[in-house]
VOLOGU-167597 format. One line per field, with one value per residue (C-alpha): chain; residue number from 1; x, y, z; residue in one letter. Coordinates in steps of 0.25 Angstrom, whole numbers, plus 5000, padded with zeros to 4 digits. Layout:
% VOLOGU-167597
chain <- [A|...]
resi <- [NUM|...]
x <- [X|...]
y <- [Y|...]
z <- [Z|...]
resn <- [A|...]
This chain:
% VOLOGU-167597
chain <- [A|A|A|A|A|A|A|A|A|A|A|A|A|A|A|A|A|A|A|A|A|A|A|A|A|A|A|A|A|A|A|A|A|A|A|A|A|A|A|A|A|A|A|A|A|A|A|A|A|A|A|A|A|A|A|A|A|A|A|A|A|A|A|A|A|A|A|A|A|A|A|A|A|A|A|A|A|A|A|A|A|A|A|A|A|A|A|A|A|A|A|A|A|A|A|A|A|A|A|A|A|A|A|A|A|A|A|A|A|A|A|A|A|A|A|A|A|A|A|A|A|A|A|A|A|A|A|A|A|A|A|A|A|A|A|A|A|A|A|A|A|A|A|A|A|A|A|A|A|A|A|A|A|A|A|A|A|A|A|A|A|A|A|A|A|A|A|A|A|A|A|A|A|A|A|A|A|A|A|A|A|A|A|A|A|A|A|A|A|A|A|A|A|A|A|A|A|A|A|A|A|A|A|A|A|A|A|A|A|A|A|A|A|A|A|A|A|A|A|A|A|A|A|A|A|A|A|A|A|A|A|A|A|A|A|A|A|A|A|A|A|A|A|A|A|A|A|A|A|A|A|A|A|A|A|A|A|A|A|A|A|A|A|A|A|A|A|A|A|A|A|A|A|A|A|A|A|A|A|A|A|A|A|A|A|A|A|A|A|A|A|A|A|A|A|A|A|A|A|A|A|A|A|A|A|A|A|A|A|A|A|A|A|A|A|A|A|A|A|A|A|A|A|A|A|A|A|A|A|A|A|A|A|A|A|A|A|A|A|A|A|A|A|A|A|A|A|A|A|A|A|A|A|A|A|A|A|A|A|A|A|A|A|A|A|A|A|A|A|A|A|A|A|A|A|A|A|A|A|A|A|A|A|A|A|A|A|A|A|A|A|A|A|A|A|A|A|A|A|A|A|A|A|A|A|A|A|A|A|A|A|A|A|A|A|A|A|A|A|A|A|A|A|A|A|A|A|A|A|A|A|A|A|A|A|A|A|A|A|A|A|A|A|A|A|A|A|A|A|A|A|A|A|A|A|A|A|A|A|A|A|A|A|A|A|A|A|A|A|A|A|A|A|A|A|A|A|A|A|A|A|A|A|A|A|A|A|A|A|A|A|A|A|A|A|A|A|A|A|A|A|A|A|A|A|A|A|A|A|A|A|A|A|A|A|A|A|A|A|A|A|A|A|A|A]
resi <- [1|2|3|4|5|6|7|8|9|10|11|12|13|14|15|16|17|18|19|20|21|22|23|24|25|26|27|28|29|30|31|32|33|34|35|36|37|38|39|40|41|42|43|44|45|46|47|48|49|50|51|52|53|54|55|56|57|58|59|60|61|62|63|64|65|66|67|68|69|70|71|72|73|74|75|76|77|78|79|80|81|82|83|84|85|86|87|88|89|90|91|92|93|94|95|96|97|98|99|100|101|102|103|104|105|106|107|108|109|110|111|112|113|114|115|116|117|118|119|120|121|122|123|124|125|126|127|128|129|130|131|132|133|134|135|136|137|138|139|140|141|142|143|144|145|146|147|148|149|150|151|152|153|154|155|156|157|158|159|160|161|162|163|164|165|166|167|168|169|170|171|172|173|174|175|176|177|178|179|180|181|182|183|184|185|186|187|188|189|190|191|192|193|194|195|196|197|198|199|200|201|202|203|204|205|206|207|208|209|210|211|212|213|214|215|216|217|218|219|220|221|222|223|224|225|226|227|228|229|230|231|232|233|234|235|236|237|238|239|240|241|242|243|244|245|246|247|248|249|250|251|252|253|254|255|256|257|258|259|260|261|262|263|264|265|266|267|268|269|270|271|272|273|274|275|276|277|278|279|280|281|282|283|284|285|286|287|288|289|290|291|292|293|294|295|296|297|298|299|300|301|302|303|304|305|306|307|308|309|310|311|312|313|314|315|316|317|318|319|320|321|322|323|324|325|326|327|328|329|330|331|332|333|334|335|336|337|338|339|340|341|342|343|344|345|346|347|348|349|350|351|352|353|354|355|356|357|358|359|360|361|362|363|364|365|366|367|368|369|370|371|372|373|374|375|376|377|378|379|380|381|382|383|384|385|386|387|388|389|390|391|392|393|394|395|396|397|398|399|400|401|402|403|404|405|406|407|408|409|410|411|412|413|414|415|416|417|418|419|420|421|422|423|424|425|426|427|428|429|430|431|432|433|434|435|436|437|438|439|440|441|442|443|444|445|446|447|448|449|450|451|452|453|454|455|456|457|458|459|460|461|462|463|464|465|466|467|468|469|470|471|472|473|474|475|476|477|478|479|480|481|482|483|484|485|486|487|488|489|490|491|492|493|494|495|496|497|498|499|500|501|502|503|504|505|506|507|508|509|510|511|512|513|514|515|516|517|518|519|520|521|522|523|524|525]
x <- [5016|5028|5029|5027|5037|5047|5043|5046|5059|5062|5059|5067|5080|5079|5077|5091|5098|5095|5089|5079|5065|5054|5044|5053|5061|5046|5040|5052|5052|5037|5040|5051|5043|5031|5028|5029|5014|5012|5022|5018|5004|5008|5017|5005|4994|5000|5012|5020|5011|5015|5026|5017|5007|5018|5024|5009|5007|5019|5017|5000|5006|5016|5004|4995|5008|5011|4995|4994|5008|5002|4989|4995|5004|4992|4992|5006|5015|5028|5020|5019|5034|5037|5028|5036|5048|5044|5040|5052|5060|5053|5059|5073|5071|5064|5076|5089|5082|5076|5080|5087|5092|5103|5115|5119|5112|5111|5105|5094|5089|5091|5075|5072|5080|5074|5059|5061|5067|5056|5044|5049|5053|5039|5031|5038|5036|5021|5019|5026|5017|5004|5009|5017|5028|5040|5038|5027|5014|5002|5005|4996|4984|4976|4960|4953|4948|4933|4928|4924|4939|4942|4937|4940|4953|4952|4942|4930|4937|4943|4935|4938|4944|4954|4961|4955|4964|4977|4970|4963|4974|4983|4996|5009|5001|5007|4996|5006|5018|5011|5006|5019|5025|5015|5015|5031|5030|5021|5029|5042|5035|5029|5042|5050|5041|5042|5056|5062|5052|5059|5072|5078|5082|5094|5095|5083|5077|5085|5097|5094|5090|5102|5111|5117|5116|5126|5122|5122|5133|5123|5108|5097|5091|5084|5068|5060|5050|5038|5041|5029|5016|5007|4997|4990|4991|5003|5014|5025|5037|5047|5040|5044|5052|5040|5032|5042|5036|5043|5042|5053|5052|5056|5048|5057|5065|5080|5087|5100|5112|5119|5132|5131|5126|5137|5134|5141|5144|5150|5149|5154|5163|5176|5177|5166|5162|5155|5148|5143|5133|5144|5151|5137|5135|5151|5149|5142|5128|5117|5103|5091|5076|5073|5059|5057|5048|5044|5042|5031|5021|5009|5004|5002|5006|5015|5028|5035|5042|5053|5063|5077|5087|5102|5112|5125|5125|5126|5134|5145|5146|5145|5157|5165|5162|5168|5156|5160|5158|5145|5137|5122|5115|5118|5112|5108|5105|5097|5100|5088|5094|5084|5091|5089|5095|5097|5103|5117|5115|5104|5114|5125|5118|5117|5105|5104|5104|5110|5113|5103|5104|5094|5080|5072|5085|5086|5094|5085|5073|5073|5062|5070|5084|5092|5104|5106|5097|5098|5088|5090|5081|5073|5073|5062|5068|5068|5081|5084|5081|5088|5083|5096|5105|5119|5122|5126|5130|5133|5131|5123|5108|5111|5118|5108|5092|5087|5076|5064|5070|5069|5054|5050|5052|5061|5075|5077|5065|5066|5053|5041|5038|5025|5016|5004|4993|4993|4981|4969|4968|4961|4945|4948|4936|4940|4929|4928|4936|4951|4959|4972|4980|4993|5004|5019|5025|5039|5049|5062|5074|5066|5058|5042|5039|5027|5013|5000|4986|4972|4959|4950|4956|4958|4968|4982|4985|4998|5000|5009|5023|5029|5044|5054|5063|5071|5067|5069|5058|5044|5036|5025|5012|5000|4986|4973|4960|4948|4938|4925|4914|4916|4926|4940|4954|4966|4977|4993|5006|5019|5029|5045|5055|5059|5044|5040|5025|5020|5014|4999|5001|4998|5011|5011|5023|5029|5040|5046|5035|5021|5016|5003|4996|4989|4975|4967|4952|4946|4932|4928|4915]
y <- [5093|5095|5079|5077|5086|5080|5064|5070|5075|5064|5054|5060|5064|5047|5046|5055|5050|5035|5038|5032|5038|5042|5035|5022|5023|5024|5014|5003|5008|5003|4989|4986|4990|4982|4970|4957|4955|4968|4966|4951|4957|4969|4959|4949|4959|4972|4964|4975|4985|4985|4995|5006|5004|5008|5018|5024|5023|5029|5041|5041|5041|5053|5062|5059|5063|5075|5079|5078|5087|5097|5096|5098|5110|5117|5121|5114|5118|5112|5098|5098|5100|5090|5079|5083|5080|5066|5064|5067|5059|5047|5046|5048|5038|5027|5031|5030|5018|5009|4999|5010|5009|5019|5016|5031|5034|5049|5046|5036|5046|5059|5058|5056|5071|5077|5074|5078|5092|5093|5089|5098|5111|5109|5108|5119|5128|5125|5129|5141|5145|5141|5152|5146|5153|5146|5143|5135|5143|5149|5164|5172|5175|5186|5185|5195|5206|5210|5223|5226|5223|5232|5243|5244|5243|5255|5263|5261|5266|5252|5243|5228|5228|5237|5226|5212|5211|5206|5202|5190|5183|5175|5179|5170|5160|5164|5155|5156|5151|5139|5134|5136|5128|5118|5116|5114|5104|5096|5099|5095|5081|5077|5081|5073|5060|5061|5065|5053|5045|5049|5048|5034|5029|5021|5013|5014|5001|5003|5004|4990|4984|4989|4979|4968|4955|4943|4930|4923|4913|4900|4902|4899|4884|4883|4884|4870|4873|4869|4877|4887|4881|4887|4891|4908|4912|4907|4912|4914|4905|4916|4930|4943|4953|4962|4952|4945|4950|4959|4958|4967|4979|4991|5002|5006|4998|5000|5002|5000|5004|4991|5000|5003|4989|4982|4968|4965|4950|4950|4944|4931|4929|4930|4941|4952|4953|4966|4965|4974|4971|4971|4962|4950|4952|4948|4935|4923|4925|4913|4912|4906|4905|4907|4908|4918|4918|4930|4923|4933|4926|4919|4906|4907|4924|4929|4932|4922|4921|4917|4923|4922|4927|4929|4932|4929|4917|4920|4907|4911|4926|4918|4909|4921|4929|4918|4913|4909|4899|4901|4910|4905|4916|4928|4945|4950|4966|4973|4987|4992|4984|4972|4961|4946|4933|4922|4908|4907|4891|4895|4904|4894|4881|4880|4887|4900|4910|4924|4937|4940|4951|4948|4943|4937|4942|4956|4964|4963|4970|4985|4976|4963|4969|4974|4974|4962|4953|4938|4926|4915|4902|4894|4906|4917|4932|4937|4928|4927|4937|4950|4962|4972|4964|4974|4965|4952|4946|4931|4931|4921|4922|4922|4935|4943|4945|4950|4958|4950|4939|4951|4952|4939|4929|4916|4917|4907|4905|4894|4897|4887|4877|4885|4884|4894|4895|4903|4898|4899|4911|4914|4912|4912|4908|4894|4888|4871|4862|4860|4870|4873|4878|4884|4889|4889|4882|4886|4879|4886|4878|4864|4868|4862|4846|4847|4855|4850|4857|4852|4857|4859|4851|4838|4831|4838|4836|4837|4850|4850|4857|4866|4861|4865|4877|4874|4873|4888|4890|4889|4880|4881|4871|4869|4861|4857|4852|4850|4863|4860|4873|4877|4884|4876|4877|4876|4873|4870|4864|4862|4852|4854|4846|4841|4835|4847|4849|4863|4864|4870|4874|4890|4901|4913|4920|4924|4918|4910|4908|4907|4891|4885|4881|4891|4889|4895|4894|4895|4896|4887|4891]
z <- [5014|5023|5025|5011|5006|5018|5013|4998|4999|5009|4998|4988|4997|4997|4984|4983|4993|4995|5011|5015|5010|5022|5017|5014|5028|5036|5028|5030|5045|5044|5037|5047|5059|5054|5062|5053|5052|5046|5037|5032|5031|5023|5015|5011|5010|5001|4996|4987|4989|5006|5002|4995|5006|5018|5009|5009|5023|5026|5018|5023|5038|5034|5027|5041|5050|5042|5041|5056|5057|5049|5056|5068|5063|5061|5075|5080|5070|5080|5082|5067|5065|5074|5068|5053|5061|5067|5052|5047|5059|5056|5042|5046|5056|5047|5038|5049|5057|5044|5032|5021|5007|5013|5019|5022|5036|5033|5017|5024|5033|5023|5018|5031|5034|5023|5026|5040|5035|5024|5031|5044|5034|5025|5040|5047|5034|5033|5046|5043|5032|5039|5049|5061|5068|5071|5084|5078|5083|5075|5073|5077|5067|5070|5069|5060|5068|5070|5066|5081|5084|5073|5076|5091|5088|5078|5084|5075|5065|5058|5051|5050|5035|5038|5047|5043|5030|5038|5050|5045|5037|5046|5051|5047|5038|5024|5014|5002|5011|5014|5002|4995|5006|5007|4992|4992|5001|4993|4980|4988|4993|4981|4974|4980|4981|4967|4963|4973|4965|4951|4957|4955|4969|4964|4950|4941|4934|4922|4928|4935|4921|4914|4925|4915|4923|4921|4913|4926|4926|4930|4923|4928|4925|4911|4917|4914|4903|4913|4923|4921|4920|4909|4919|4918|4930|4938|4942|4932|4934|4934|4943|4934|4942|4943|4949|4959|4973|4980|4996|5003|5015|5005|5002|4991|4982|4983|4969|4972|4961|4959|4957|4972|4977|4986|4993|5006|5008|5022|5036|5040|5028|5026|5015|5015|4998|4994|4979|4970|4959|4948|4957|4958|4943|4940|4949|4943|4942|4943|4939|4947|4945|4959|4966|4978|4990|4999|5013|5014|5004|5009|5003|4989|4989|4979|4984|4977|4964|4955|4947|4940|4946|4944|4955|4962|4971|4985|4988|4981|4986|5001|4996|4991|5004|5012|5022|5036|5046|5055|5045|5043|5037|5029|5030|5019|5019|5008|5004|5013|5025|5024|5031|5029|5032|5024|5027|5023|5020|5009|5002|5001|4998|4984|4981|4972|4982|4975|4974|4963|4954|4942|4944|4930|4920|4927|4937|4950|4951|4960|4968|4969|4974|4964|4963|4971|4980|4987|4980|4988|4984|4995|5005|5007|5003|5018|5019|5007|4996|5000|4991|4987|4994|5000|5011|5014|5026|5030|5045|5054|5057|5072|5070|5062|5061|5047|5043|5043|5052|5063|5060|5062|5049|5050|5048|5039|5029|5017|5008|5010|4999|4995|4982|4977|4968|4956|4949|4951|4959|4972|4969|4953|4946|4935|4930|4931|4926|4922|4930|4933|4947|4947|4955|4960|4970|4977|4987|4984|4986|4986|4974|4970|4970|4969|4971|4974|4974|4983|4977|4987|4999|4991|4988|4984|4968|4962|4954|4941|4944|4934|4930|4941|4937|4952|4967|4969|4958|4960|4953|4946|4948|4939|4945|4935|4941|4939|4945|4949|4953|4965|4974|4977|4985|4979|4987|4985|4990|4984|4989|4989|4984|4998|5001|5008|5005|5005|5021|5022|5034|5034|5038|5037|5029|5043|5048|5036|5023|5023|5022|5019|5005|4994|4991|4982|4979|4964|4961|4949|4942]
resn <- [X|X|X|X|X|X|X|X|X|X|X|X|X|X|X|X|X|X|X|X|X|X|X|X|X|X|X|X|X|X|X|X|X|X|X|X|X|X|X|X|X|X|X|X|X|X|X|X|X|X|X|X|X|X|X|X|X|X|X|X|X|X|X|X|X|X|X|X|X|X|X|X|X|X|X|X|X|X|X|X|X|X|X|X|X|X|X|X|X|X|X|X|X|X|X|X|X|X|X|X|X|X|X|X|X|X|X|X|X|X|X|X|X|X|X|X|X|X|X|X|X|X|X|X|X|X|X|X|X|X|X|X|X|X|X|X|X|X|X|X|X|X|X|X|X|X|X|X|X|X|X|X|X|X|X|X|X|X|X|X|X|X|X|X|X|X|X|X|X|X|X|X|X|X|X|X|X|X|X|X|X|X|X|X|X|X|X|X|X|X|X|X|X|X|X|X|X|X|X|X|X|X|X|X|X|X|X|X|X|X|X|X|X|X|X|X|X|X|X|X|X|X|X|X|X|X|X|X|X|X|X|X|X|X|X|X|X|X|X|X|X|X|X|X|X|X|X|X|X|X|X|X|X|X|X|X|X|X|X|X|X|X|X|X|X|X|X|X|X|X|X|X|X|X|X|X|X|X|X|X|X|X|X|X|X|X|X|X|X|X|X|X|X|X|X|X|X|X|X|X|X|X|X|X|X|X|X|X|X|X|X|X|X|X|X|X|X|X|X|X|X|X|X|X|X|X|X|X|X|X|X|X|X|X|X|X|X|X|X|X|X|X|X|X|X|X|X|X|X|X|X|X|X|X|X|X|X|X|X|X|X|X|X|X|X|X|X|X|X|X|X|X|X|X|X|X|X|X|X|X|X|X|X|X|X|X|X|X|X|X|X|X|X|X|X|X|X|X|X|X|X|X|X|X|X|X|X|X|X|X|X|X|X|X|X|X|X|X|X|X|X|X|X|X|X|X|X|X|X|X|X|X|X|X|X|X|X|X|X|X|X|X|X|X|X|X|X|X|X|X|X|X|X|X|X|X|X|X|X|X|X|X|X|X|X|X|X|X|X|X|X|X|X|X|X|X|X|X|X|X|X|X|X|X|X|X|X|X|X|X|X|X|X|X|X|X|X|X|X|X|X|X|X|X|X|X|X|X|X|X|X|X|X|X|X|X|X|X|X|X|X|X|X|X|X]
């Protein structure tokens, strides 16, 4: 109870104060720590649901802790102090040491305080209430005295109900007292928990929604009327906002007030620019179709999709800024801390890299970096795609190391030319005949020539390709054949414009992309 009710206020201080949440600051702590194995297995086996998975065992490891303090207080009512202590130092340390949405040193670790001074309080005044002195020692309770003892110490004349009423009831332990306070510390913890979740935490959806976007100054190209294939079951051309994947290290999502988000363009440049978000929509605005990959997805997995987005290019926030002789790289900073590095030459060579602020016709999604992140075409989105973007630095890469390049992954990583099947599903059941595969295909930056599919081992037979919307879009393929009884691989590769045929060799996502071929096996009876 006395953990619970120190977690609960400790919540909603951060859900007041902007600090960093207990639960949030351990749990980072954990994914920061974590070696890159665990973090690509938790990546391609829970996918979204790793985050509420490690906020659930954060929490499970906090009741055990706290069950074995108050074990142990039964009878060490000091050890037990100390434990709630330890707890409640962890927290401030996750909170002071870790990634933060706080700047202010002394907000960040405010929950952290106030769960340290809750738990502490709540465990000391249970103890109390259970009947511990403050030096932390049982008081004495006297045993009921026998009727012999009774009347020896009387004479004979006393009898054993004359004495047993006060004698049997145990000295210091007050029953009311502890329930009451037990009961308030649960009431105080489950309080909290649920008024920080009522509370806000920044800008609400509405608010985003209400944000006006520009009509960007140069639309996006008119979409060739084949671009999708007409086939159930594949993937739509454009992914909706709620089902673009989501593959970050936050347990929360920030929702940053736009009125008090500032970008910091600085380093080796001649003038330093800060920006605010009235400050991108009054520049010239562009529109893209631009397909994204997550440098975690295996072959054929889904963190891949495309979307229309609408931002500022960065090239021309780089040419206003003044960039200098000898820069190679530029630091991106998210509002959490996140660091990552991206190749100055892919942000200044003619491709659509942005600032983005609206994803399929609306402001940026809470999920997808509102107010502002980077979409930079041909690049996997560890050095590329910075998520609530505040800082911005042009530096060399010989100067710096990011986030993920510090656990392992390549610094530079241009996305894999790469192609999946959508249709048929793994061991779906078609009956014989005329029957129809279908999938996408992507090689951002050189775009989808062609696509070929082998049926079990043979020859490789060209698919038919959807019209091409650009070479940063995926493209969509379609394959009909002929299915005979019986169990049959299909496998495909895509080709790139530049020749480059899709490799079969099997990689791993770690350190720059998964390679190899998707298959799938289809059961035709």
């Amino acid at each position: 109870m006395a953990a619970g009710a120190g977690l609960g206020l400790g919540e909603l201080t951060a859900a007041l104060a902007g600090g960093t949440s207990p639960v949030v600051g351990v749990g980072t702590q954990l994914i920061d720590l974590a070696p890159g194995p665990a973090k690509d297995w938790a990546v391609k086996n829970l996918g979204t649901a790793d985050k509420p998975i490690l906020v659930g065992g954060v929490l499970a490891a906090v009741a055990v802790f706290a069950l074995v303090a108050g074990v142990v207080g039964v009878k060490r009512p000091r050890v037990a102090l100390g434990m709630t202590v330890v707890l409640g130092l962890l927290a401030i340390l996750a909170a002071a040491t870790g990634r933060s949405l706080a700047v202010n040193p002394v907000v960040r670790v405010l929950p952290g305080v106030i769960t340290l001074l809750v738990a502490t309080i709540g465990m000391y005044l249970v103890l109390r209430a259970r009947g511990y002195s403050l030096r932390g020692k049982p008081q004495e309770v006297p045993r009921a005295a026998t009727p012999e003892q009774v009347r020896q110490a009387s004479g004979g004349g006393a009898t054993a109900g004359d004495v047993s009423g006060e004698a049997e009831k145990p000295d210091g332990f007050d029953r009311r007292k502890f329930l009451v306070t037990t009961f308030a510390l649960g009431a105080a913890g489950v309080g909290g928990v649920a008024a920080s979740r009522v509370l806000p935490g920044g800008v609400d959806d509405a608010t985003r929604r209400a944000i006006k976007l520009p009509i960007p100054a140069s639309r996006a190209k008119a979409l060739p009327a084949g671009v999708a294939a007409d086939v159930a079951g594949i993937s739509p051309f454009t992914t909706s906002n709620k089902s673009f994947y989501r593959v970050d290290t936050l347990l929360t999502v920030p929702k940053v007030d736009p009125r008090n988000w500032e970008l910091r363009v600085h380093g080796m440049v001649d003038r330093e620019l800060r920006l605010n978000f009235a400050d991108l929509l009054e520049r010239r605005l562009v529109e893209r179709d631009i397909t994204l990959t997550c440098v975690s997805n295996e072959v054929g997995g889904p963190y891949v999709g495309n979307a229309r987005w609408i931002g500022v290019p960065i090239a021309e926030i780089l040419r206003e800024a003044g960039v200098q002789a000898g820069a190679d790289a530029v630091k991106s900073t998210s509002v959490d801390g996140l660091t990552i590095g991206t190749p100055l030459a892919a942000l200044t060579d003619g491709r659509d890299a942005i600032f983005a602020v609206g994803m399929n016709g609306e402001p940026l999604p809470f999920d997808h970096g509102f107010p502002v992140r980077m979409v930079v075409p041909g690049l996997y989105g560890y050095v590329s795609a910075t998520k609530w973007i505040v800082d911005f630095e042009v530096t060399r890469f010989e100067d710096f190391s990011a986030y993920w390049t510090d656990r392992g992954w390549a610094v530079e990583a241009p996305i894999k030319t790469a192609s999946r099947i959508d249709v048929p599903k793994g061991f779906a059941r078609i009956k014989p005949g005329p029957a129809v595969a279908a999938g996408v295909a992507w090689a951002q930056h050189r775009g989808i020539a062609k696509v070929e599919v082998q049926v079990d081992g043979g020859p490789w037979q060209e698919a038919k390709l959807a019209d091409e919307a650009g070479i940063d879009i995926w493209r969509q393929w379609t394959f009909r054949w002929d299915a005979t009884s019986g169990n049959h691989t299909l496998t495909v590769r895509a080709t790139d414009h530049t020749g480059q045929v899709q490799t079969a060799d099997r990689a791993a996502p770690r350190p720059n992309g998964s390679s190899g071929l998707h298959n799938t096996v289809v059961m035709v009876e």
